[in-house]
GUMARDREN-387324 format. One record per residue (C-alpha): x, y, z; residue in one letter. Coordinates in steps of 0.001 Angstrom, whole numbers, plus 500000, padded with zeros to 6 digits. Example, Ala and Ser with C-alpha at 12.3 -4.5 7.8 and 13.67 -1.06 7.14 Angstrom:
% residues 2
- 512300, 495500, 507800, A
- 513670, 498940, 507140, S
//
This chain:
% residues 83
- 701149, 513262, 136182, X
- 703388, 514681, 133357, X
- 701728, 517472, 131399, X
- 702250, 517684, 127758, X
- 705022, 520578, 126712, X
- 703992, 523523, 124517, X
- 706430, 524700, 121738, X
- 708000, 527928, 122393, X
- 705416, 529822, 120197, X
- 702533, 527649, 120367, X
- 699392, 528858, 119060, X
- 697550, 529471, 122306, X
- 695005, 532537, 121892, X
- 693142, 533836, 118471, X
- 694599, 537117, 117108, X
- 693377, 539715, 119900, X
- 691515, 541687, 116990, X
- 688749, 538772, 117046, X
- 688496, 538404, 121190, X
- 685077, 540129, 121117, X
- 683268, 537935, 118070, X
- 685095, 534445, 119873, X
- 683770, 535721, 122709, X
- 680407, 535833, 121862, X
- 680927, 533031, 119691, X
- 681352, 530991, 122311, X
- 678264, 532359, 124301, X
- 676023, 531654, 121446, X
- 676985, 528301, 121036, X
- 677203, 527380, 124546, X
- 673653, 528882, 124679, X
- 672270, 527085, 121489, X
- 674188, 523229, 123149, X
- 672915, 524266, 126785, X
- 676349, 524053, 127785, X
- 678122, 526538, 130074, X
- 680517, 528680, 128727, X
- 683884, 528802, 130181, X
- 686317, 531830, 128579, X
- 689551, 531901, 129812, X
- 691066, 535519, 129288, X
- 694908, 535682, 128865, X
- 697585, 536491, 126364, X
- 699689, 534232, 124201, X
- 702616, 535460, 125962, X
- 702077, 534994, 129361, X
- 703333, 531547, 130686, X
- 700678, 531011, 133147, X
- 698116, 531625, 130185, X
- 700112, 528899, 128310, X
- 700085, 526322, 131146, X
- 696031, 526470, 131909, X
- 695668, 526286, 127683, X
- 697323, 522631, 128451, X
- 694814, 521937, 131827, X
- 691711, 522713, 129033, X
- 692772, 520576, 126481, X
- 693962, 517097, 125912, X
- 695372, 516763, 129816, X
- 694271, 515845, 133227, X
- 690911, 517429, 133052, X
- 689612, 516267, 129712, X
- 686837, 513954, 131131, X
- 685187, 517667, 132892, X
- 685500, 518819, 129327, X
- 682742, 518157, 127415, X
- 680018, 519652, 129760, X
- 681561, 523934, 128500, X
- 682436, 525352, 125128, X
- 685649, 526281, 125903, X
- 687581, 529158, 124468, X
- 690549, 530777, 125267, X
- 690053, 534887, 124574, X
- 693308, 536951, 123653, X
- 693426, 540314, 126720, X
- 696202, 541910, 126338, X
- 698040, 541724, 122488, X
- 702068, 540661, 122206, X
- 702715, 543925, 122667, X
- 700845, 544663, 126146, X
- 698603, 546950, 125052, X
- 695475, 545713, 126355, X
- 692082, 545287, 124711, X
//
């Protein structure tokens, strides 16, 4: 199966300065839809990051999908520094 390519820059992760409040963002509404959360910690940078943001969205797994909120939670910033 081809996956679908990601631009250079693609917008993969939320600024790192609102990981915390997405985090528990996501909790709360995974709580309030009795869904299970799924938070996938990375960095916008990182290439492997960029290649499991494509397995959670539109892809090969989108039929598992629906049953988590799903949100992808900025680590470490562009620069390294981590969070």
């Amino acid at each position: 199966m081809l996956l679908p390519a990601l631009p250079e820059r693609a917008y993969v992760y939320p600024l790192i300065d609102a990981a915390l409040a997405d985090m528990y963002a996501a909790l709360a509404m995974a709580r309030r839809t009795r869904k299970r959360a799924m938070l996938n910690f990375g960095a916008g940078w990182c290439g492997d990051c960029r290649v499991l943001y494509i397995y959670f969205h539109p892809g090969p797994n989108l039929e598992l999908l629906p049953a988590y909120t799903v949100r992808m939670v900025d680590a470490v910033s562009e620069t390294g520094a981590r969070r």
